[in-house]
C-alpha positions in Angstrom: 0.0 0.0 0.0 2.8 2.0 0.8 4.2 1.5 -2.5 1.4 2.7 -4.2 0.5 5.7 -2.6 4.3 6.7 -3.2 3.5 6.0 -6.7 0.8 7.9 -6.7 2.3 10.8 -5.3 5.3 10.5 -7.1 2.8 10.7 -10.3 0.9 13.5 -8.9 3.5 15.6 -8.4 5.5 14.7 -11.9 2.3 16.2 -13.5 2.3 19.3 -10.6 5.3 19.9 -12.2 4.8 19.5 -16.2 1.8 22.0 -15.5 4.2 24.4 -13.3 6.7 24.4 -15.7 3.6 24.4 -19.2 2.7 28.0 -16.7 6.2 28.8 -16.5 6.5 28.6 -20.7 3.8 30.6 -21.0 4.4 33.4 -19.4 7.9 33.6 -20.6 6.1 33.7 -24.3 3.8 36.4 -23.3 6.8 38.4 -22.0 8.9 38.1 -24.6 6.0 38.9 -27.0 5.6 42.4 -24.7 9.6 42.9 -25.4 9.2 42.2 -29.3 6.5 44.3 -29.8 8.4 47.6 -29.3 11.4 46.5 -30.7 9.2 46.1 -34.1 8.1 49.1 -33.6 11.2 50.6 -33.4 12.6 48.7 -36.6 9.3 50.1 -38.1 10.2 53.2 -37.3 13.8 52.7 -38.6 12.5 51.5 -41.9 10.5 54.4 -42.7 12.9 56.9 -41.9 15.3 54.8 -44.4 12.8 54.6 -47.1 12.7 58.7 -46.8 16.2 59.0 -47.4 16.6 56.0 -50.6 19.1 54.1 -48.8 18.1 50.7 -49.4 20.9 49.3 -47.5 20.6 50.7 -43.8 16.7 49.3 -44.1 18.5 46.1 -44.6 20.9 46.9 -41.8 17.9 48.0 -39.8 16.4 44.5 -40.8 18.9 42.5 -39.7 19.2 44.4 -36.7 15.7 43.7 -35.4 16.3 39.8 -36.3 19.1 39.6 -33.8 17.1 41.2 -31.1 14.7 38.8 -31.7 16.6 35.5 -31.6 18.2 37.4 -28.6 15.0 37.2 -26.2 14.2 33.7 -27.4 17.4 32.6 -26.2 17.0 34.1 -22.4 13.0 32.1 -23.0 14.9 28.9 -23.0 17.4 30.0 -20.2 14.5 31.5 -17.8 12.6 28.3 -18.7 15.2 25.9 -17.9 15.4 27.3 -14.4 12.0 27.5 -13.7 11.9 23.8 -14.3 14.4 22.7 -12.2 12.8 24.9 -9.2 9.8 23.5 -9.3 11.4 19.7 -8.8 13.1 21.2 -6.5 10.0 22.5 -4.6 8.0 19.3 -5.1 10.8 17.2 -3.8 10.7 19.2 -0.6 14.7 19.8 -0.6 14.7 23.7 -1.0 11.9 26.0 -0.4 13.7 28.4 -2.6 16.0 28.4 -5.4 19.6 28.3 -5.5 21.8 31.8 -6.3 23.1 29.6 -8.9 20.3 28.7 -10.2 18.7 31.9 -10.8 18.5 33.2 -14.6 20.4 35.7 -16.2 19.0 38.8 -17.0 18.1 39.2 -20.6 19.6 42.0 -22.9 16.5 44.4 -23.4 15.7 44.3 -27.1 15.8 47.1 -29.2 19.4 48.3 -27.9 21.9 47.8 -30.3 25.4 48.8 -29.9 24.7 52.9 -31.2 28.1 53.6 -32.0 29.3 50.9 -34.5 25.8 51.1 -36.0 26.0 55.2 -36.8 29.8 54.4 -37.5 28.2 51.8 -40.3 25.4 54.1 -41.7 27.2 57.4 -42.0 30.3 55.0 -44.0 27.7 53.2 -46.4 25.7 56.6 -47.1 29.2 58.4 -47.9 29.7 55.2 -50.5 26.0 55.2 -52.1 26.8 59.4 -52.6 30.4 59.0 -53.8 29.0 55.8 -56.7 25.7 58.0 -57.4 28.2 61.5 -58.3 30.4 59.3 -60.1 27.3 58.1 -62.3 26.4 62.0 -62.4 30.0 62.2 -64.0 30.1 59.2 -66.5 26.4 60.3 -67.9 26.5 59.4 -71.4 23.8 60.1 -73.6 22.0 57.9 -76.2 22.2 58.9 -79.9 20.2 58.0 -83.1 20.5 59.3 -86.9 18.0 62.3 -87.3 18.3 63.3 -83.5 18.9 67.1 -82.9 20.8 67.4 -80.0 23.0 70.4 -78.6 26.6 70.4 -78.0 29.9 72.3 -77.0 32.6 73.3 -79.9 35.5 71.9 -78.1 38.3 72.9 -81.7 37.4 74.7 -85.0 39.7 74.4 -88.5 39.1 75.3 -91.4 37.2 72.7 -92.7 35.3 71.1 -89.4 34.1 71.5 -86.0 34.8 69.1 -83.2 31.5 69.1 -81.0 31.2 66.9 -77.3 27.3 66.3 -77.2 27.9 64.0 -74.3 28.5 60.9 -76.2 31.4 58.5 -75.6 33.2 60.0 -78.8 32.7 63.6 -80.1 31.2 64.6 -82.8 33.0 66.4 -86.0 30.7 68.7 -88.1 32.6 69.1 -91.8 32.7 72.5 -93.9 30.0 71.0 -96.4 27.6 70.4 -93.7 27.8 73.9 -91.8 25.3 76.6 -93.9 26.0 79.9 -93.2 24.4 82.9 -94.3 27.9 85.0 -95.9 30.7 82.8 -97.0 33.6 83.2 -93.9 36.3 81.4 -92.4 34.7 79.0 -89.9 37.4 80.3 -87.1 35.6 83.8 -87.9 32.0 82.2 -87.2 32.4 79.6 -84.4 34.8 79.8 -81.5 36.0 77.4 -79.0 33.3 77.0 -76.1 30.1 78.2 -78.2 27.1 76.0 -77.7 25.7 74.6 -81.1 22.8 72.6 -82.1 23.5 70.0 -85.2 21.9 66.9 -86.2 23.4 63.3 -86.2 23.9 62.2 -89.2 25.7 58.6 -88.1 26.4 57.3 -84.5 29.4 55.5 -85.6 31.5 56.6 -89.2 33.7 53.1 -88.9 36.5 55.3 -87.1 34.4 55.5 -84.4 33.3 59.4 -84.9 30.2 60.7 -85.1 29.2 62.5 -88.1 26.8 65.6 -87.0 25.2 68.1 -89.5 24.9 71.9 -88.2 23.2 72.6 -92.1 20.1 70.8 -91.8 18.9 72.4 -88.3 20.3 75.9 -89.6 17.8 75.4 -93.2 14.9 73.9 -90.8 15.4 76.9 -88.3 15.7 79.1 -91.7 12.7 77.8 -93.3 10.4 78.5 -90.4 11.5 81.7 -90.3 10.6 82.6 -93.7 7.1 81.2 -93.4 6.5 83.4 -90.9 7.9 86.5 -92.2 5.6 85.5 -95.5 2.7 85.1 -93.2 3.1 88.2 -91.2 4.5 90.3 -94.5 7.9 91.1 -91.9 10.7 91.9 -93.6 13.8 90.1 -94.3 17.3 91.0 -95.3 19.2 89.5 -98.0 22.7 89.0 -100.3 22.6 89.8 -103.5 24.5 87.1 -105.1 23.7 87.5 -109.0 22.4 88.9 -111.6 19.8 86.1 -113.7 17.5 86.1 -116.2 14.5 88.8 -115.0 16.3 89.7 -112.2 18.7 88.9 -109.2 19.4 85.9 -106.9 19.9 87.0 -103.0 20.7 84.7 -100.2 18.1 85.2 -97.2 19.5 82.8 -94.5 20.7 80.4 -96.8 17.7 80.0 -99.1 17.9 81.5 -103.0 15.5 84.1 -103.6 14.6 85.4 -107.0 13.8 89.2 -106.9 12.3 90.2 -110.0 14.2 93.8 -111.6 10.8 95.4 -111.1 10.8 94.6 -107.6 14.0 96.0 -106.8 13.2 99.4 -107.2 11.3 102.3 -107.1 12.2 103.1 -110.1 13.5 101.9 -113.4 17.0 100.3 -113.4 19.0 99.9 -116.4 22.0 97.9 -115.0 21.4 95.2 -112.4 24.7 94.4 -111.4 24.9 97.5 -109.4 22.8 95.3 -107.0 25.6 92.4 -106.1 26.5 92.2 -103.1 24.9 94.8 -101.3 22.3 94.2 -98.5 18.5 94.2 -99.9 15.5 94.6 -97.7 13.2 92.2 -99.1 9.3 91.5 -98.2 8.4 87.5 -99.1 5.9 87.5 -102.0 5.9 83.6 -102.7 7.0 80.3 -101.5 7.1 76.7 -102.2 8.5 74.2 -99.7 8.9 71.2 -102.0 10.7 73.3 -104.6 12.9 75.3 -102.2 11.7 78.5 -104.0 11.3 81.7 -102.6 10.0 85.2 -104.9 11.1 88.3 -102.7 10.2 92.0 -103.3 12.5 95.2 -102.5 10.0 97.8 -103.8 7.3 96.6 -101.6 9.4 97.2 -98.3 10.2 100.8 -100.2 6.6 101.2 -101.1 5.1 100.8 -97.9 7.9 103.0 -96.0 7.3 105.8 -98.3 3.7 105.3 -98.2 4.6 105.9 -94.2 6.6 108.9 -95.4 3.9 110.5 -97.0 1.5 110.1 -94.3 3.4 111.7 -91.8 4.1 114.8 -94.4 0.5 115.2 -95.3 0.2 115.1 -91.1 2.2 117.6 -90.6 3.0 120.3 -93.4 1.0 123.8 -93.2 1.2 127.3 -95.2 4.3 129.3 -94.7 5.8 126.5 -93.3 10.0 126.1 -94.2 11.1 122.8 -95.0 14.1 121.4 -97.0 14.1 119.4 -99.7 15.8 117.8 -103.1 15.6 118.6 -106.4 14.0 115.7 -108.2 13.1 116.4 -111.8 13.7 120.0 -113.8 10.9 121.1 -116.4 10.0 123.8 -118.4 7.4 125.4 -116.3 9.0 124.4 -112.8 11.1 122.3 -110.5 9.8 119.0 -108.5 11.1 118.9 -104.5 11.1 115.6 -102.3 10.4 117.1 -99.5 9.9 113.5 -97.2 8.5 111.3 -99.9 6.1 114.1 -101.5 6.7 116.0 -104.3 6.0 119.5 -104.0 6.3 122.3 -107.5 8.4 125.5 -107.4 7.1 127.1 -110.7 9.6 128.8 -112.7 7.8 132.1 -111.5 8.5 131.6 -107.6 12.2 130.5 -108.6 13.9 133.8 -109.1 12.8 137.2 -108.6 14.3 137.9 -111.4 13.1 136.8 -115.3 14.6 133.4 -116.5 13.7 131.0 -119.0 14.9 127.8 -117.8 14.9 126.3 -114.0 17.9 125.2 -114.9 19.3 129.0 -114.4 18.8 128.9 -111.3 18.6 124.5 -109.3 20.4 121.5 -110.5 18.9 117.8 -110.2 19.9 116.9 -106.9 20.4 119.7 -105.1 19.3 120.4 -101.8 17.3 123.6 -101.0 15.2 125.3 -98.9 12.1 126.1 -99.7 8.3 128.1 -98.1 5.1 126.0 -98.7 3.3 128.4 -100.2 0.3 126.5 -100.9 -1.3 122.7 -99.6 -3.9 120.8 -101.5 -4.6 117.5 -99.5 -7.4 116.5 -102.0 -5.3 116.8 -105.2 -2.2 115.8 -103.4 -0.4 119.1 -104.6 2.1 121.4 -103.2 2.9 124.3 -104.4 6.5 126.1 -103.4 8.0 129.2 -103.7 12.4 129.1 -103.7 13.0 132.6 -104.5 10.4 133.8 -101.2 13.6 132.5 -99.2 15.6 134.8 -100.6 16.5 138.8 -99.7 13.7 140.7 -101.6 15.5 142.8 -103.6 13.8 146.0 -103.4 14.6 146.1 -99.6 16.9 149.5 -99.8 16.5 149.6 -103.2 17.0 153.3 -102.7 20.4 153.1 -100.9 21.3 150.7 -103.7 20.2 152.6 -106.6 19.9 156.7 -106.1 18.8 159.2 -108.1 21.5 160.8 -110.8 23.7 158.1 -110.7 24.4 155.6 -113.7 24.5 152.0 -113.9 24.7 148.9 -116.0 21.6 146.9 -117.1 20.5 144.8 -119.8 17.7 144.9 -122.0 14.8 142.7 -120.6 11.9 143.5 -122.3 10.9 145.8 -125.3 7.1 147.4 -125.7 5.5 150.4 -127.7 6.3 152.6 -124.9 9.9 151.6 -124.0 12.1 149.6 -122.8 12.7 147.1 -119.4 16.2 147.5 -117.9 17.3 144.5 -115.5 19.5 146.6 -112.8 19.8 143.3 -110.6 17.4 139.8 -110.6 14.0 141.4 -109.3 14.4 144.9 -110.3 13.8 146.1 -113.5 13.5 149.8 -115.1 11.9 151.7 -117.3 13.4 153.5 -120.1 10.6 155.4 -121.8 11.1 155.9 -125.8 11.6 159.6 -125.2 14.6 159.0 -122.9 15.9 156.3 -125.6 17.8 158.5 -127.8 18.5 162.6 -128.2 16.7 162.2 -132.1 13.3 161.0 -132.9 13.0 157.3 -132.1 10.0 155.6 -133.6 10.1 151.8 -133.0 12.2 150.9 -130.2 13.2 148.2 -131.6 15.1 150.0 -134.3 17.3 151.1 -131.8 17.5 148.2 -128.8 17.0 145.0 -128.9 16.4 142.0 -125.9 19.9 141.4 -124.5 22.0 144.6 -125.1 23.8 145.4 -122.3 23.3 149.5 -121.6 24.3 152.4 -119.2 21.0 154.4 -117.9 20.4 156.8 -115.1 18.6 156.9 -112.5 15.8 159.5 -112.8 13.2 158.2 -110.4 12.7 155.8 -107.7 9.5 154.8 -106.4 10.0 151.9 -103.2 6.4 151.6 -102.6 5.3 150.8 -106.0 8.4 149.1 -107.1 9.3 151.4 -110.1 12.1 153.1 -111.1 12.3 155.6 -113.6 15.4 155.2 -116.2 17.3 157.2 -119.5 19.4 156.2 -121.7 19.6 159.9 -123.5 21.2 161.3 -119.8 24.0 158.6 -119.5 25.0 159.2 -123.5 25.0 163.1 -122.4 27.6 163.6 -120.6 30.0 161.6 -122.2 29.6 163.7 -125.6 30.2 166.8 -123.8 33.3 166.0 -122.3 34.1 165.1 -125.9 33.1 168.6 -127.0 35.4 170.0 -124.4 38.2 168.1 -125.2 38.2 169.8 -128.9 37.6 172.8 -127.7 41.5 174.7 -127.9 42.1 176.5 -124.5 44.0 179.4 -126.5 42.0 182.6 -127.0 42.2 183.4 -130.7 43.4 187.2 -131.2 43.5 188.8 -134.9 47.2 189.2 -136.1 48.8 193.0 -136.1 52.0 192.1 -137.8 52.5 191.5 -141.2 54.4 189.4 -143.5 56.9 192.5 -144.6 57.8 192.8 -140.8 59.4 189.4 -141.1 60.3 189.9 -144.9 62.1 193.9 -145.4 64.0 192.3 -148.7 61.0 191.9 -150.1 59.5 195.3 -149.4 63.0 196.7 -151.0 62.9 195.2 -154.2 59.2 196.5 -154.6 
């Protein structure tokens, strides 16, 4: 009986135990799980803070980090288990009613502490080495290139017949002479320079010397193009090089494209020789184009047409009556010269030329000349101005008394002849009269019989009248004095006496022999 009961015992407390010790498991799990649970937190915490910064490799870090904390708790489960165990045999054997110093469990490492040095030590070192590969990347960029690709470059050397380009590829780029456009034919050193950006075309990745071929012409004539369809759209104007002289008219190079310019359209006016036109700068309004073709028709008379058109305006704006302005002398005629005077023409007839009497303009202005001139009249619905030169000019009767005074004798030429006399021109502007009384001393019928237009005579003054503008001549008065003093001069200044002494008084012989 003995036996069994110690059997019995012996079996209850072997299952006292395996429950006491199941306990003892279980609340080591549950406190391990409370130590886990920040640590996760902390490593989530970690990884977020990684994933903001793109370093891929401390989340790792961070990772493994938060594994090793984990296996580290389990292992102190199984060491606080083992002791709990062994206590309660102890207890149910009845030798101890406490556990031995010895037998007492370590203290766990708290999870989530990692060594903080060695671990900042790690990051800051794998950080510096992810930035030093990622700006050595940044360095070693090289592009990807295809034929037809417009991509920009640096001139890194310039001869005379190519351009060496970097456009970021492995090898540079060269750009030959026949595949650079430019607008005037100059050295390429004179154009591009070392360290100008460009933008060319590929032409081939790889020549079979490893170059790439690039083309600076075909962006240039596609940059070119669109500008000339604009200008033609928004009638702008363009400026060109004339090149030659062709059938009809010239060629002139606008940005690299031929233009034909009609002769009509280079003008104004008619021009006989057309080679006075190459190589000077033409300012030239698109009148036509044709993009399969390549063919441009430019006009220089419209760009002059609408600027003097302009001109005009602003003349028409601003001229007024007795207004001065300046002028050239376009075209001489019979009755009168034509002035520009700003892109209108404005008459002087011959009448308001000189204040004397001419017959021709041509006595007085020259083609080309530049004069001043008083608008004298303004006719904005005819377009017509008339002008007046010789109103700029001192009025020649101003003093005419000083100039000319009474008694005194002058030089003038024979104007005008009527019925009544004859017109003496003193100076331009002031004529006299010479009335057929005062023509000769004798009886003068016609006047003509004795003067004629042209003869150049000496008169005197008789008469001068300032407010009418008359003066009084004679041509009888000037001869007068002259014929006296002739008279004079024959005139012996002896005084003739009657002789008292004969011929005997000088001769007694022959008194003698009588």
């Amino acid at each position: 009986m003995s036996d069994m009961k110690d059997e019995i015992m012996e079996k209850d407390i072997a299952e006292t135990a395996v429950t006491q010790q199941e306990e003892a498991v279980s609340s080591v799990n549950e406190e391990n799980q409370a130590a886990v649970d920040p640590l996760e937190q902390a490593a989530s915490a970690a990884n977020e803070q990684e994933e903001n910064t793109g370093s891929v490799s401390e989340q790792e870090q961070v990772a493994a980090e938060s594994t090793d904390d984990k296996e580290e708790p389990e292992a102190a489960q199984e060491e606080e288990a083992a002791p709990v165990i062994e206590t309660a045999a102890a207890d149910d054997s009845g030798e101890s009613d406490e556990p031995d110093e010895a037998s007492e469990p370590e203290a766990a490492v708290e999870p989530g502490e990692p060594d903080e040095p060695d671990s900042e030590k790690s990051d800051e070192l794998q950080k510096t080495e992810e930035e030093a590969k990622e700006e050595t990347m940044d360095d070693f960029d090289i592009v990807s290139l295809h034929p037809g690709q417009i991509v920009k470059g640096k001139i890194l050397r310039v001869t005379e017949d190519e351009i060496i380009v970097n456009v970021g590829y492995k090898s540079d780029g060269v750009v030959a002479r026949n595949d650079i456009m430019l607008e005037e034919d100059k050295p390429l050193p004179e154009v591009f320079h070392e360290g100008d950006d460009i933008e060319v075309e590929v032409k081939k990745v790889n020549d079979g010397e490893g170059n790439v071929i690039l083309s600076q012409k075909n962006v240039v004539r596609h940059q070119a193009w669109k500008a000339i369809e604009e200008a033609f759209r928004n009638k702008q104007e363009l400026t060109g090089i004339c090149k030659e002289v062709v059938k009809g008219g010239v060629l002139a190079n606008i940005k690299g494209f031929s233009a034909f310019v009609p002769a009509s359209q280079l003008s104004l006016r008619y021009v006989a020789d057309l080679t006075s036109f190459v190589g000077q700068r033409l300012r030239l309004q698109i009148l036509e184009i044709d993009k399969k073709r390549n063919r441009v028709v430019a006009s220089q008379r419209a760009v002059l047409e609408a600027e003097e058109a302009l001109k005009r305006q602003q003349v028409w704006d601003n001229i007024k009556e007795g207004q001065l302005i300046s002028g050239e002398v376009k075209r001489l005629t019979n009755f009168g010269a034509f002035v520009d005077i700003g892109g209108v023409d404005g008459l002087i007839h011959i009448s308001d030329l000189s204040w004397g009497h001419i017959k021709s303009p041509k006595q007085v202005v020259t083609e080309g000349q530049q004069v001043e001139v008083l608008v004298l009249s303004v006719d904005k619905e005819n377009n017509r101005i008339s002008l007046g030169y010789k109103q700029t000019l001192p009025h020649p009767w101003d003093n005419i008394e000083e100039k000319y005074p009474v008694g005194q004798i002058f030089q003038g030429k024979v104007v005008r002849i009527t019925t009544f006399g004859a017109f003496v021109e003193l100076e331009p502007g002031v004529d006299g009269l010479v009335h057929i009384s005062q023509i000769s001393d004798k009886r003068v019928d016609k006047v003509e019989d004795v003067l004629k237009t042209g003869d150049m005579v000496s008169v005197k003054v008789l008469n001068v009248k300032p407010d009418d503008k008359r003066i009084s001549l004679s041509i009888r008065e000037a001869l007068e004095k002259p014929e006296k003093k002739q008279q004079e001069q024959r005139e012996t200044p002896f005084v003739k006496e009657d002789m008292t002494v004969s011929l005997g008084d000088f001769f007694p012989e022959l008194n003698e022999k009588e």
